[in-house]
PyMOL CGO cylinders between C-alpha atoms (Angstrom):
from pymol import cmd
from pymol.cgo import CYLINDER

trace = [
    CYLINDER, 17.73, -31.77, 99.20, 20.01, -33.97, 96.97, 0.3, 1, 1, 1, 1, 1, 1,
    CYLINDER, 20.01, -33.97, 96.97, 23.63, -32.70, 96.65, 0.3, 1, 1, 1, 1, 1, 1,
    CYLINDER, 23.63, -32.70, 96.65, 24.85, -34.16, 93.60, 0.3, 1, 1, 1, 1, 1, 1,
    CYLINDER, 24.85, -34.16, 93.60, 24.47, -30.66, 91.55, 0.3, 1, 1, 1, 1, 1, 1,
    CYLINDER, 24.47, -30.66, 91.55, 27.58, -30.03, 93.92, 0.3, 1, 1, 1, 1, 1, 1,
    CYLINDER, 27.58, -30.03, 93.92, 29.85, -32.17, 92.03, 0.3, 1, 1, 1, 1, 1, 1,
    CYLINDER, 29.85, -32.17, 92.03, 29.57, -30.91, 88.45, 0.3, 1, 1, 1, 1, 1, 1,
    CYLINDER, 29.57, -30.91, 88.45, 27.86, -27.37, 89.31, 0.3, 1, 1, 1, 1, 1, 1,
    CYLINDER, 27.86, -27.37, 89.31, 28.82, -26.23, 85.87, 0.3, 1, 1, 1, 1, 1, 1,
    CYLINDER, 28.82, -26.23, 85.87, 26.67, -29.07, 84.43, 0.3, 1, 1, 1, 1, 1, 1,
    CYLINDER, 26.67, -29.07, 84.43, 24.21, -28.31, 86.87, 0.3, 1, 1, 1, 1, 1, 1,
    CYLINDER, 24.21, -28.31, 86.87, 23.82, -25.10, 85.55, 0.3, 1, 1, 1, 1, 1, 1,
    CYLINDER, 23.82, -25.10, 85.55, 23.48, -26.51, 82.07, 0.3, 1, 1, 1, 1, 1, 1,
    CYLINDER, 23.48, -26.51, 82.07, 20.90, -29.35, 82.98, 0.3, 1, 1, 1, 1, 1, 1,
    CYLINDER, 20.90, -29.35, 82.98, 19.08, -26.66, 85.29, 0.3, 1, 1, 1, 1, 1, 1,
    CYLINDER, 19.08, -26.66, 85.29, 19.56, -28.75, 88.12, 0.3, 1, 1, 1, 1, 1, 1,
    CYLINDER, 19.56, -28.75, 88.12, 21.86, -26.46, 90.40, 0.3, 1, 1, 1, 1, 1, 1,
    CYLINDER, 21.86, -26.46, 90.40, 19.10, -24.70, 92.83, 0.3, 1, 1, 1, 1, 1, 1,
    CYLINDER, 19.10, -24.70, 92.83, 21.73, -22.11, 93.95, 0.3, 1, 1, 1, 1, 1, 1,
    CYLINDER, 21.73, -22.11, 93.95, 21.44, -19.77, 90.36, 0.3, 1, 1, 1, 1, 1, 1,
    CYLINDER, 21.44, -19.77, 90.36, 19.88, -16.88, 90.46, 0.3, 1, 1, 1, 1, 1, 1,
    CYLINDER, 19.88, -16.88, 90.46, 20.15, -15.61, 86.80, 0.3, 1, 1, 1, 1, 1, 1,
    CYLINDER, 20.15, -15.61, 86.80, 22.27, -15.62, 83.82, 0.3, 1, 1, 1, 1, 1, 1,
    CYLINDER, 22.27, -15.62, 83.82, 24.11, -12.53, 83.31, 0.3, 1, 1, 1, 1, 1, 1,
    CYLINDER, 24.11, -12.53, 83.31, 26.35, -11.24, 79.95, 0.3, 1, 1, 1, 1, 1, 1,
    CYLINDER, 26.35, -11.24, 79.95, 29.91, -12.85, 82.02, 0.3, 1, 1, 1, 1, 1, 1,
    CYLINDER, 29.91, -12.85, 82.02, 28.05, -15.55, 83.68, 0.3, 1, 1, 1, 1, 1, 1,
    CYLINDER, 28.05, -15.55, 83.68, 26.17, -17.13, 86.29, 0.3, 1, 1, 1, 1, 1, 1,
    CYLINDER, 26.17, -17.13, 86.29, 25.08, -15.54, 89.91, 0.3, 1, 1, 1, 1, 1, 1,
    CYLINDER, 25.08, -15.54, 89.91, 24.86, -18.10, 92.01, 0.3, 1, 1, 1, 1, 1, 1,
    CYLINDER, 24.86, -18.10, 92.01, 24.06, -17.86, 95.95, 0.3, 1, 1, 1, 1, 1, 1,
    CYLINDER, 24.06, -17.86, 95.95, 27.13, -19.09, 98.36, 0.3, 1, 1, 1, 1, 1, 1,
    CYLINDER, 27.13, -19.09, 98.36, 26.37, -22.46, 99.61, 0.3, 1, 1, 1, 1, 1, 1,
    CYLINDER, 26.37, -22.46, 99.61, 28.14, -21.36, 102.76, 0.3, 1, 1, 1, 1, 1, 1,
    CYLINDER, 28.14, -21.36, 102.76, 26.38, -18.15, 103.74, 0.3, 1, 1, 1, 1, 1, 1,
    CYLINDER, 26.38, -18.15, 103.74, 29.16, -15.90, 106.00, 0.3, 1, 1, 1, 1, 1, 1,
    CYLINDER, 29.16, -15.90, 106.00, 27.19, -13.23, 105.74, 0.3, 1, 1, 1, 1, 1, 1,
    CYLINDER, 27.19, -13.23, 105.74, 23.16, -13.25, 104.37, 0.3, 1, 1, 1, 1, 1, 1,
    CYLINDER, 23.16, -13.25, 104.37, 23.16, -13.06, 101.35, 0.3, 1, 1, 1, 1, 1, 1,
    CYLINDER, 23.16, -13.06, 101.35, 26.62, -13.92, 99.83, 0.3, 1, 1, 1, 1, 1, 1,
    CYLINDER, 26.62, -13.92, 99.83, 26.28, -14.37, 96.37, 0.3, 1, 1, 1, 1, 1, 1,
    CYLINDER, 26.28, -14.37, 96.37, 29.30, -15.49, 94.04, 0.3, 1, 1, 1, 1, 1, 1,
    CYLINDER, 29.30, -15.49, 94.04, 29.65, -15.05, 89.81, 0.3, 1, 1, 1, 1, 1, 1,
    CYLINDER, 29.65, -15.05, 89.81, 30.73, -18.22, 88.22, 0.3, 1, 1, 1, 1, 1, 1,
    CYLINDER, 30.73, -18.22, 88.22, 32.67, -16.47, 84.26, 0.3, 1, 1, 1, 1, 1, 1,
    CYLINDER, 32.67, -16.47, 84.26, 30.86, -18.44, 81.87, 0.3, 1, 1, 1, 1, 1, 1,
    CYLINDER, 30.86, -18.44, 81.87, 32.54, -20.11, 79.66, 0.3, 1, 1, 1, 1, 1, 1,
    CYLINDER, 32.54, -20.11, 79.66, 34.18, -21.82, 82.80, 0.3, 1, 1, 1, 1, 1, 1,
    CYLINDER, 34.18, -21.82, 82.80, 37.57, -20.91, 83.06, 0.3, 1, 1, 1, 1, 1, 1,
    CYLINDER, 37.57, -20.91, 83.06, 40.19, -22.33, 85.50, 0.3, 1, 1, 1, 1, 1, 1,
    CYLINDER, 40.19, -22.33, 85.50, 41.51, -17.96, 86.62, 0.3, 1, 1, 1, 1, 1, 1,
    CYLINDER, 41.51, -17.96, 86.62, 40.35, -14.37, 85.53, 0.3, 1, 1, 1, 1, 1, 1,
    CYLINDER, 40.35, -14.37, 85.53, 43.27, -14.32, 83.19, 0.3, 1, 1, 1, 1, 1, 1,
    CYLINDER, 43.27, -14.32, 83.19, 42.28, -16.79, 81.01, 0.3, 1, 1, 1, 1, 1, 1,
    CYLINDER, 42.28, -16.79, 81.01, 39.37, -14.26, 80.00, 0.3, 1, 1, 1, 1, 1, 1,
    CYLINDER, 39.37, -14.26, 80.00, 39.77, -12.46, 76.91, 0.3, 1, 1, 1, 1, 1, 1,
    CYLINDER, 39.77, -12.46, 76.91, 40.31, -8.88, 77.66, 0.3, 1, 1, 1, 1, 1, 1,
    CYLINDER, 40.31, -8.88, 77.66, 36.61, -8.74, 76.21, 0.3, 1, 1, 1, 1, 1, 1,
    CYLINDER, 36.61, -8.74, 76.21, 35.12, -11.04, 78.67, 0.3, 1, 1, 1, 1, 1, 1,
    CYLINDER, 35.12, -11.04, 78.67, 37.60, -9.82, 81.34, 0.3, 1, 1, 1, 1, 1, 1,
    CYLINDER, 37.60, -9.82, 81.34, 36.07, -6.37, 80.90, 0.3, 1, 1, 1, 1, 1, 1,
    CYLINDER, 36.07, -6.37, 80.90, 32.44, -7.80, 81.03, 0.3, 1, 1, 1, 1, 1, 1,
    CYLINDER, 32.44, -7.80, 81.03, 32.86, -9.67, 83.94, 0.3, 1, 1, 1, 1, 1, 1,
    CYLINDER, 32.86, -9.67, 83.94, 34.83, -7.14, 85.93, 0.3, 1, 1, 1, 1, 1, 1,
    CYLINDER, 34.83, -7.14, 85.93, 32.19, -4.01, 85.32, 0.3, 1, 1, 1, 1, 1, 1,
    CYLINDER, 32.19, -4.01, 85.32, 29.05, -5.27, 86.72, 0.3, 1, 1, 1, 1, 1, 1,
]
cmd.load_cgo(trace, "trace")
């Protein structure tokens, strides 16, 4: 399996090249760990990408935080 998704996964995501999403949600993307510490470890990438939660809106914060 090529890595390269690894390096932009964002753009990944876009080009539907990053084989680690498992749906687009209302926040943003689940995506499986690519390190799995336990089976099954799953992350949420916020979507649009921010660098921290608090540069959500309260909104998106909101969104994000309830699911």
């Amino acid at each position: 399996m090529n890595d390269d998704w690894k390096k932009d996964r964002f753009g990944a995501i876009e080009r539907n090249e990053n084989p680690m999403v498992l749906t687009k949600m209302k926040s943003g993307y689940a995506v499986i760990g690519d390190t799995q510490f336990l089976p099954g470890y799953c992350v949420l990438f916020a979507y649009p990408k921010v660098g921290s939660l608090e540069d959500l809106s309260l909104e998106a914060k909101t969104d994000f935080c309830e699911i």
